[in-house]
C-alpha positions, -999 to +999 in steps of 0.1 A: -021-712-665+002-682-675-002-662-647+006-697-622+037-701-646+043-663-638+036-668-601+058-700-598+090-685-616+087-656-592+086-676-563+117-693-573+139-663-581+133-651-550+139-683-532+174-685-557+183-646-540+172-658-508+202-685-507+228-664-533+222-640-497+225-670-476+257-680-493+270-643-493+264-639-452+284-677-450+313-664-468+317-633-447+313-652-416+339-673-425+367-644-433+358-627-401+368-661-380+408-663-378+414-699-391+380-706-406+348-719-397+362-756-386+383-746-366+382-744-327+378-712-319+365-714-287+392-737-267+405-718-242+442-729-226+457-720-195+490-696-200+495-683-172+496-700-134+491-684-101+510-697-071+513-697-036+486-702-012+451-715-023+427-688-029+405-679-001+371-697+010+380-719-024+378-760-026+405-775-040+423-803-051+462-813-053+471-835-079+485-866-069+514-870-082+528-837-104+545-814-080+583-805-076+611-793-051+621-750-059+640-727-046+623-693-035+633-662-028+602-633-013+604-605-010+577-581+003+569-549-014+539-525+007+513-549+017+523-575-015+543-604-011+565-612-043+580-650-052+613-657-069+626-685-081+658-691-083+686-717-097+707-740-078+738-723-086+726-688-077+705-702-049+738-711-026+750-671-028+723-659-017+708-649+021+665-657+020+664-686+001+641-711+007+633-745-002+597-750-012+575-781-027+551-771-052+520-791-060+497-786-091+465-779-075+429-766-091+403-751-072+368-761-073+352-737-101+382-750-121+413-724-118+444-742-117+477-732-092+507-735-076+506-742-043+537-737-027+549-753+010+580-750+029+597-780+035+607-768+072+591-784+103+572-754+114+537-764+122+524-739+092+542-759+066+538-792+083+502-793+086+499-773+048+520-805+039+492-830+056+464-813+039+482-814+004+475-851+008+443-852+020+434-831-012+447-853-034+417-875-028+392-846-015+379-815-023+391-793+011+398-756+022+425-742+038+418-726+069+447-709+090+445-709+129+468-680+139+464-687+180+480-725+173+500-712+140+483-743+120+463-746+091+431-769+095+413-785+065+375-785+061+361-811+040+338-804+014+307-827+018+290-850-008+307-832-034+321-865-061+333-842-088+365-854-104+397-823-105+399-804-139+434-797-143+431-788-179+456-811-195+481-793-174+489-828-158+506-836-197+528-806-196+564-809-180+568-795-149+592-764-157+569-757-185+546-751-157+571-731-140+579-711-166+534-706-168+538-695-128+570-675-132+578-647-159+614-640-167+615-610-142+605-635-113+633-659-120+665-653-104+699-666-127+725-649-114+739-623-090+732-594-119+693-596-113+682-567-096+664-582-063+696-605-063+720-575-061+695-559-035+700-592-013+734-590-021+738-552-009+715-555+017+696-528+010 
């Protein structure tokens, strides 16, 4: 009987250092996680926006009703095409600038953008303009057809899933401006640096 009693009251110190272990490793797992172990640490939120054209060979969707009149300025630097947005006072004194729409969009493997169309009557922006709306109710791709200067659309087929804009849709829209533009891409007044290029014509 003494050696069971023995046996027993080992057994159960080493189950008590088994969990004073357990407790230790808990602990330290919770100082190493910034903000504890409830809370979430693994959202993830969109910062910053791409805009412009919808990425190549990508599905997409426009959202129906979030999108917004801008002024842009481009200028092109090598082979890369840079976007500026600028004010409505600043926008009159300048050469270059040109109205655009732009349309909260998401692609289909969930990256959001701004897709941004000229409001002319070109046949590039006019049928860019067309498919905006037919994405607003279908996942479609942009395809450009240089020899007519249109874009077509191409449908994706059976494809039901619902647009992800990651609760972008709640934010207003120069918040989402400011996400797609830093402060080096927006154009103030005549003292930026691309402005005083325009300006100079240089």
């Amino acid at each position: 009987m003494a050696k069971k009693a023995r046996k027993n009251a080992a057994n159960s110190s080493k189950r008590g250092s088994e969990k004073v272990a357990e407790s230790k490793a808990l602990s330290l797992a919770e100082e190493l996680v910034i903000g504890g172990a409830d809370s979430d640490v693994t959202t993830d939120e969109v910062v910053v926006l791409s805009c412009g054209k919808p990425p190549k060979a990508k599905f997409f969707r426009v959202h129906p009703s979030i999108r917004a009149d801008i002024r842009i300025l481009k200028r092109s630097v090598g082979v890369k095409e840079e976007r500026f947005l600028v004010t409505k006072s600043v926008a009159t004194q300048l050469d270059y600038v040109t109205p655009n729409t732009a349309f909260l969009s998401v692609t289909l493997d969930g990256k959001p953008f701004l897709w941004l169309i000229g409001t002319g009557d070109d046949t590039w922006s006019t049928s860019a303009r067309r498919i905006a709306v037919d994405a607003m109710t279908q996942w479609v791709r942009l395809v450009p057809h240089n020899s007519s200067g249109t874009y077509h659309r191409r449908v994706a087929k059976n494809n039901e899933q619902e647009p992800d804009f990651q609760e972008l849709d709640k934010k207003d829209f120069s918040e989402l401006l400011l996400m797609a533009f830093d402060k080096d891409h927006i154009i103030t007044n005549t003292d930026h640096p691309v402005a005083q290029e325009v300006v100079s014509g240089e």
